[in-house]
Phi, psi and omega in degrees: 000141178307104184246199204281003177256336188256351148287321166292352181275323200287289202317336202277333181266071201321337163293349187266310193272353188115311200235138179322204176274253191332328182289306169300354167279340167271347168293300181343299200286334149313305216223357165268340159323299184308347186262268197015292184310294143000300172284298161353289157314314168319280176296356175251012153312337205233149247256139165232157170237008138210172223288155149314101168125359163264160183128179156305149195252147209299138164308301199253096179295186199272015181272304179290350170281344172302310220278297189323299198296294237283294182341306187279316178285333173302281098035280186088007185294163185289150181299341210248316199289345186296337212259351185251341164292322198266002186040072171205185176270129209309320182292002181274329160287317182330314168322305188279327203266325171291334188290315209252000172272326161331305190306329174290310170306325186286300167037267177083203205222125189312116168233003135226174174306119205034036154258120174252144165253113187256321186245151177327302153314295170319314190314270173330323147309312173320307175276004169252331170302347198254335186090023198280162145293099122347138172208152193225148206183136202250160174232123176242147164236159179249144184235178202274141164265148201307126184288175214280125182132353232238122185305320185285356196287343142249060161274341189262003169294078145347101175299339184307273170249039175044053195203143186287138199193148164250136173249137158250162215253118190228136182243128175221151165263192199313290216304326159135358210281156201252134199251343179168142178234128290186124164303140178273161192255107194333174170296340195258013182276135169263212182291313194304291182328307176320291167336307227256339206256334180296322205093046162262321168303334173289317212278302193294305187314302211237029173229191172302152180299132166180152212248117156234102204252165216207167179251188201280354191269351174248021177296142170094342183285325192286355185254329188277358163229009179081059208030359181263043130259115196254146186242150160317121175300151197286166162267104194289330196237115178308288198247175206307113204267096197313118203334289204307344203267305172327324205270346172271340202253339177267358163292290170319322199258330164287332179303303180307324176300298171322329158282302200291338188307349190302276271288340214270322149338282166335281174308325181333304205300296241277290189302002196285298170321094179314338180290312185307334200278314177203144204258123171238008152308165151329112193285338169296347162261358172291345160315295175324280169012296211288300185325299183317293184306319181276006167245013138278329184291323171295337182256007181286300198304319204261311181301349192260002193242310158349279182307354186273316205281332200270004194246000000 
């Protein structure tokens, strides 16, 4: 069982959760009131024949519950090896790991010391009071596939990589740091459809000016916004194509690429988190899954830019 040298060794160490010391002491200090509450609110929902707080006392307390999901989303480790480290029973992570990821998940994602962007609309204020670049990008993860009978099962077949898979939406500013990850979508959604199903075209119409760049899968966004979703230049000439007409256009399009390359960086960050790599979970959690993990990478990505910032 995890006792306190050997919680203090996980915590100490970035390599098992992902996150410093400090982050995780501010998750603590955040979000254990909030399950507190949670629980609280739970038992006294419901008809008792005794008083709240009798009874057996909790095993896995809310440090180890923290410590279990960053395990589990880093990682990818199983509900059963956890539940055989942590000396409890596999439904008490389950438990724990459904309690604590909404939480993680409501978050939303650090972009200074107590600051967050939870909705798409916050994003899109952010990068136009600063005057920033955006750069925007669809994702695919693979989930299990859906069993046989099931009307919807092959919405989650990705035309892409062939494969069952839900995708979301990752919005970064120039540098790559990642500003929102987007509830996910069966595989077979594409990107622009996604985009357009978020409110990103209204929110760019009728909001502040921002440069928002995109790959060729958003193709059609840069006319439905006055240009700021900007794309890979179209190809004008199929077929022979004039020396000169090669030579703008592949100049154009590595300028765009070399700009657009953050965005990808950013996911890189994102997939380092084995939950992200292949979902072997419930496909109804995968949203939380993604929010969470990119609202922990964004505030790890901010603690670690503070002390830079601050000399």
């Amino acid at each position: 069982m995890v006792g306190n040298a050997s919680r203090a060794a996980i915590i100490s160490d970035r390599r098992i959760t992902g996150l410093s010391a400090g982050v995780i002491a501010e998750l603590v200090a955040e979000l254990g009131p909030l399950w507190h509450e949670g629980h609280q609110a739970r038992l006294a929902s419901r008809e008792r024949k005794r008083a709240v707080g009798a009874g057996a006392k909790h095993r896995l307390v809310f440090v180890n519950r923290l410590l279990a999901i960053l395990v589990h989303l880093r990682h990818g480790v199983t509900h059963d090896v956890l539940a055989c480290w942590f000396g409890v029973d596999r439904s008490t992570i389950t438990r724990a790991v459904g309690e604590v990821r909404p939480l993680l998940a409501e978050r939303g994602c650090t972009v200074s010391p107590g600051v967050r962007l939870r909705t798409l609309a916050e994003v899109v204020d952010h990068l136009g009071s600063g005057g920033r670049t955006g750069i925007v990008d669809g994702t695919e993860i693979r989930v299990r596939r859906p069993a046989a009978g099931r009307k919807d099962r092959d919405k989650f077949i990705s035309g892409k990589s062939k494969q069952n898979a839900v995708k979301t939406m990752v919005l970064t500013d120039g540098d790559g740091r990642v500003l929102f990850c987007s509830p996910t979508k069966p595989g077979s959604c594409a990107d622009v459809t996604h985009a357009r199903q978020l409110g990103l075209v209204k929110l760019l119409a009728d909001g502040p000016a921002v440069e928002i760049l995109a790959d060729a899968g958003y193709q059609g966004l840069g006319a439905q916004t006055s240009g700021r979703v900007v794309t890979p230049p179209h190809r004008k000439f199929k077929k022979n194509a004039p020396d000169w007409y090669e030579e703008m256009y592949e100049r154009q399009r590595k300028a765009h690429s070399s700009r657009r390359i953050r965005v990808e960086h950013g996911i890189a960050h994102l997939k380092n988190w084995r939950a992200l790599t292949r979902h072997l979970g419930r496909r109804e959690h995968m949203s939380d899954t993604v929010q969470a993990v990119a609202g922990l990478l964004s505030h790890q990505q901010t603690a670690d830019l503070t002390p830079a910032r601050q000399m």
